[in-house]
C-alpha positions in Angstrom: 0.0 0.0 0.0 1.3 3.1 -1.0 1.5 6.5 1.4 -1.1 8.5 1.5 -3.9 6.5 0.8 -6.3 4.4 3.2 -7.1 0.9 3.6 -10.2 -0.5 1.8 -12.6 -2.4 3.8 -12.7 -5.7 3.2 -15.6 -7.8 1.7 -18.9 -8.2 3.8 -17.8 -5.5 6.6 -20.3 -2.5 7.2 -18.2 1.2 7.9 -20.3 3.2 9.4 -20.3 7.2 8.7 -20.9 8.3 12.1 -18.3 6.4 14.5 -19.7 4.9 17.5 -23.4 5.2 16.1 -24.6 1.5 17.8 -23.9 2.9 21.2 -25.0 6.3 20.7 -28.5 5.1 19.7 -28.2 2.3 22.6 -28.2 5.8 25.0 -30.8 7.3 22.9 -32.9 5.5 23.2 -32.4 4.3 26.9 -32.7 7.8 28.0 -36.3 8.3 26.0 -37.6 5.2 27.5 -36.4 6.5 31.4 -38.0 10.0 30.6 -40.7 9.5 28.7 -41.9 5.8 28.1 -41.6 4.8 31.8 -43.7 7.7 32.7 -46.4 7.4 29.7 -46.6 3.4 30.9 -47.2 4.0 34.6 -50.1 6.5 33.2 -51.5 3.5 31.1 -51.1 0.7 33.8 -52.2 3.5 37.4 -55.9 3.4 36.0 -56.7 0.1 35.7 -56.9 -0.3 39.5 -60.4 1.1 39.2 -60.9 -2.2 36.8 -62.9 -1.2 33.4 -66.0 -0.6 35.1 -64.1 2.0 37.2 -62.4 3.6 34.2 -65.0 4.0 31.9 -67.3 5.6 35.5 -64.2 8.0 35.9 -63.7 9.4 32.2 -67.5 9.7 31.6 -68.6 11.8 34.9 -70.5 15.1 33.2 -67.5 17.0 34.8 -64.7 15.0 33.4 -66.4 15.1 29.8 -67.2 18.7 30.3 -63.8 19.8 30.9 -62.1 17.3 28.2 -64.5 19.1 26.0 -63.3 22.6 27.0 -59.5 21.7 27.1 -59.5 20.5 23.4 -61.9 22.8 22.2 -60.0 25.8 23.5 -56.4 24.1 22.4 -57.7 23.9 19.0 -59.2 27.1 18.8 -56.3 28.8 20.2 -54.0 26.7 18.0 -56.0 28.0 14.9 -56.1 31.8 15.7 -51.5 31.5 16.7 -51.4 30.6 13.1 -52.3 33.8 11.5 -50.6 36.2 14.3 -47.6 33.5 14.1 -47.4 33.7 10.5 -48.1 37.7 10.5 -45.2 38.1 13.1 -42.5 35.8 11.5 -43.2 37.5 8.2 -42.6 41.3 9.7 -39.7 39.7 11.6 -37.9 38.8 8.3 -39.2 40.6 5.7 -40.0 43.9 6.9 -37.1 46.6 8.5 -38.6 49.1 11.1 -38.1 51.0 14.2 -38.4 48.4 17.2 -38.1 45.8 15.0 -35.2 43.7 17.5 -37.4 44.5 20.4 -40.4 42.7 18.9 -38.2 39.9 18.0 -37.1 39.4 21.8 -40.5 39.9 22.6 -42.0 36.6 21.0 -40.4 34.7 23.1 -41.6 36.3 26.7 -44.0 33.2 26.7 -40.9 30.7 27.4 -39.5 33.0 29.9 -42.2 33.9 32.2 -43.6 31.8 34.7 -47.3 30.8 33.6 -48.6 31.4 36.6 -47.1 35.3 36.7 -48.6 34.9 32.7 -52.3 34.4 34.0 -52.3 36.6 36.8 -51.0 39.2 34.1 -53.7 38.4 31.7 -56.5 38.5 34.1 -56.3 41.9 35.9 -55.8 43.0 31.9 -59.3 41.0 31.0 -60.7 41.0 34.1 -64.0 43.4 34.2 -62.3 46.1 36.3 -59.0 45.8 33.9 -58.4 48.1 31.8 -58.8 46.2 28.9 -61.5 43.7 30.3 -63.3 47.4 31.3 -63.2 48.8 27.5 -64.5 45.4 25.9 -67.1 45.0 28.2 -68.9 49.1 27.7 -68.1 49.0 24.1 -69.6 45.6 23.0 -70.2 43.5 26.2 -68.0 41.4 26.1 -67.0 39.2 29.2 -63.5 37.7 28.9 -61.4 36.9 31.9 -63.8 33.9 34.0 -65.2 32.5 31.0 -64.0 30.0 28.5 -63.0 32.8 26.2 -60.4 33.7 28.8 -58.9 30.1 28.4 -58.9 30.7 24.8 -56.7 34.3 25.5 -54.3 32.7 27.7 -53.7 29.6 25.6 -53.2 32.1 22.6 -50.8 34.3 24.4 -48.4 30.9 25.9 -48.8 28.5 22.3 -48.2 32.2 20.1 -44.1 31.8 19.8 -44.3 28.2 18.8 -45.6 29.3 15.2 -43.8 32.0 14.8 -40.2 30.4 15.5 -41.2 27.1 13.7 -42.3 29.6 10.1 -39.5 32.5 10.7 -36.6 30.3 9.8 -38.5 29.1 6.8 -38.9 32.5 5.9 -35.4 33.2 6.2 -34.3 30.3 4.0 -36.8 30.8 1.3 -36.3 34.6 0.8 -38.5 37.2 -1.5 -37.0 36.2 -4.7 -40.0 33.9 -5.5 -42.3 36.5 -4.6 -40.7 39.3 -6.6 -40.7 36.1 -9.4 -44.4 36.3 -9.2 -44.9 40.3 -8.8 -43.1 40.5 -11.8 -45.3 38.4 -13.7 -48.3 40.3 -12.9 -49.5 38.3 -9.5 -51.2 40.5 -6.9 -50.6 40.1 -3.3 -53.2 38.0 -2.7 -52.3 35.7 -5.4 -48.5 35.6 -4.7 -49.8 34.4 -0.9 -52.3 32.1 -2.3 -49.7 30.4 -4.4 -46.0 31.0 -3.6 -46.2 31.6 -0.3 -48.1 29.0 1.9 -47.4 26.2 -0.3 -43.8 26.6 1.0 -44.8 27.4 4.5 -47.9 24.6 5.2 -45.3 21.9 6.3 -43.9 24.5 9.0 -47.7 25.9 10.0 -48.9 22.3 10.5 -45.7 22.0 12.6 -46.3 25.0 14.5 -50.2 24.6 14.8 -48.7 21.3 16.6 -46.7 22.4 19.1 -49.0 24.9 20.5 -51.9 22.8 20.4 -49.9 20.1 22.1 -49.0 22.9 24.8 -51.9 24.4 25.3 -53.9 21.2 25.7 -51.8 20.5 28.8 -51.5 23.8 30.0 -51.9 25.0 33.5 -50.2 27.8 35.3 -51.5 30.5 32.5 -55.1 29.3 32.6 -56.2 28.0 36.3 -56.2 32.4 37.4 -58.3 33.5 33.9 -60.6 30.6 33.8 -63.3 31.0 36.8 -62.6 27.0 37.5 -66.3 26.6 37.4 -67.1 22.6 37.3 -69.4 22.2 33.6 -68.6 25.7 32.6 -65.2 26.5 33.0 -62.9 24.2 34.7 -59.7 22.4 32.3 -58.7 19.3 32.5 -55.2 19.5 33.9 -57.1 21.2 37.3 -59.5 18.4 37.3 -56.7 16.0 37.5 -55.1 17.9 40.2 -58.6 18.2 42.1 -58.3 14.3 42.3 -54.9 14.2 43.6 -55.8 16.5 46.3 -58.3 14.5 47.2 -56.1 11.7 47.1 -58.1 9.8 44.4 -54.3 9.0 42.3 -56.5 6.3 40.1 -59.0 8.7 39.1 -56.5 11.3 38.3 -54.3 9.1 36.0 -57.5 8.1 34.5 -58.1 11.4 33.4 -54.4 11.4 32.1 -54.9 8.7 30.2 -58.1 10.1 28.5 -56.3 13.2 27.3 -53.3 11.0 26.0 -55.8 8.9 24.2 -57.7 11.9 22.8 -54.3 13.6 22.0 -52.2 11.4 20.2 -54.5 10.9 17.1 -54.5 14.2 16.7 -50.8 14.8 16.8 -50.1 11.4 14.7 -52.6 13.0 12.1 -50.8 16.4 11.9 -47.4 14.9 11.8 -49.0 12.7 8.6 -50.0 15.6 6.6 -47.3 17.3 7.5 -45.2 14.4 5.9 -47.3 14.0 2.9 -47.3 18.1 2.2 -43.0 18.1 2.0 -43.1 14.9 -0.1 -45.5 16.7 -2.6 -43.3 19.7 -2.4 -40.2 17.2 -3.2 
């Protein structure tokens, strides 16, 4: 063998790109099943000490379905209204140049920062009926906010907001205006060059980002428990229902509710991840 060049492998041995990638996955994937498979099987095996009689009792109370029916609702709902204000921040965030423009940008992500609890004590004295803002909705159009299930909807808004407009921005970044001053130059109006240059490029990373906040919101807590009212049938989540039970000591009950919301979750995030799939191999 000459200098300077490498040995060949021989016949029938695999070389691997990434050295040392058997026992780098071996730690993978140990770690995800300590931190989260462990945890999501104790939630699936903790109900059954009720026995199915017991389980199906526990998830179908009027309360339990009530607030099951509210979390959802309201994490879909608020899911839906981030994408437009995600979308409509990431887009003045990289294609727009103005005053303020690197305070707005730190800005989006308050919602990781601050507590949730300091989050829905902020939000209510804003929407509550003697806040200022709460005050001016109410004697212009009546509108009731904070203590109703439309004050859920604000606070899960306000904490699942920065998860579509970081997932788009970078998308943004990488696709640039060239394609849109393509299409202005061909005659397309606005509307037209959104319609059909724009979103096509961006659905993959909206269906990502309607995902993650509806996958925080659904579970979220802190922000929502000071806003809501907490009123069993009308406006009381899920999450304090299950915490409701483990006060009471009921740790069955409460991991049956768990289990409900992982049950009723997980389609929903398996479907979104689908079309998510299916929209970047149709852009391939």
């Amino acid at each position: 063998m000459s200098a300077g060049t490498l040995p060949l492998p021989t016949r029938g041995v695999r070389v691997r790109a990434i050295p040392g990638f058997g026992l780098s996955l071996g730690i993978t994937l140990l770690w995800l099943g300590l931190i989260v498979l462990l945890p999501l099987a104790t939630l699936l095996v903790r109900p059954w000490e009720l026995g199915l009689a017991g389980v199906w009792d526990s998830v179908t109370e009027p309360r339990v379905l009530a607030a099951l029916r509210l979390s959802f609702g309201a994490a879909l709902l608020a899911a839906a209204i981030d994408l437009p204000l995600g979308l409509l921040l990431a887009w003045a965030i990289t294609r727009l140049r103005f005053p303020g423009r690197g305070l707005l940008d730190a800005a989006i992500d308050l919602p990781f920062a601050l507590p949730t609890a300091v989050a829905g004590i902020a939000l209510t004295a804003l929407l509550a009926p003697n806040g200022w803002l709460g005050a001016l909705l109410a004697a212009a159009f009546g509108w009731r906010i904070a203590f109703t299930p439309w004050g859920i909807v604000a606070a899960l808004v306000f904490v699942g907001l920065p998860f579509v407009a970081r997932t788009v921005e970078p998308v943004l970044r990488d696709t640039g205006p060239e394609a849109e001053e393509a299409a202005a130059t061909l005659g397309a109006s606005r509307p037209q060059t959104l319609a059909r240059v724009v979103l096509p490029a961006l659905w993959p990373a909206l269906l990502a980002g309607f995902a993650l906040a509806f996958a925080r919101a659904v579970g979220e807590y802190g922000s929502v428990i000071f806003i809501a009212g907490n009123m069993p049938l009308v406006s009381e989540i899920a999450p304090l229902l299950i915490v409701v039970r483990l006060e009471q000591f009921d740790y069955a009950g409460a991991a049956a509710v768990g289990l409900a919301m992982l049950l009723l979750a997980f389609p929903v995030l398996l479907g979104l991840n689908l079309l998510q799939r299916a929209l970047r191999r149709g852009r391939a």
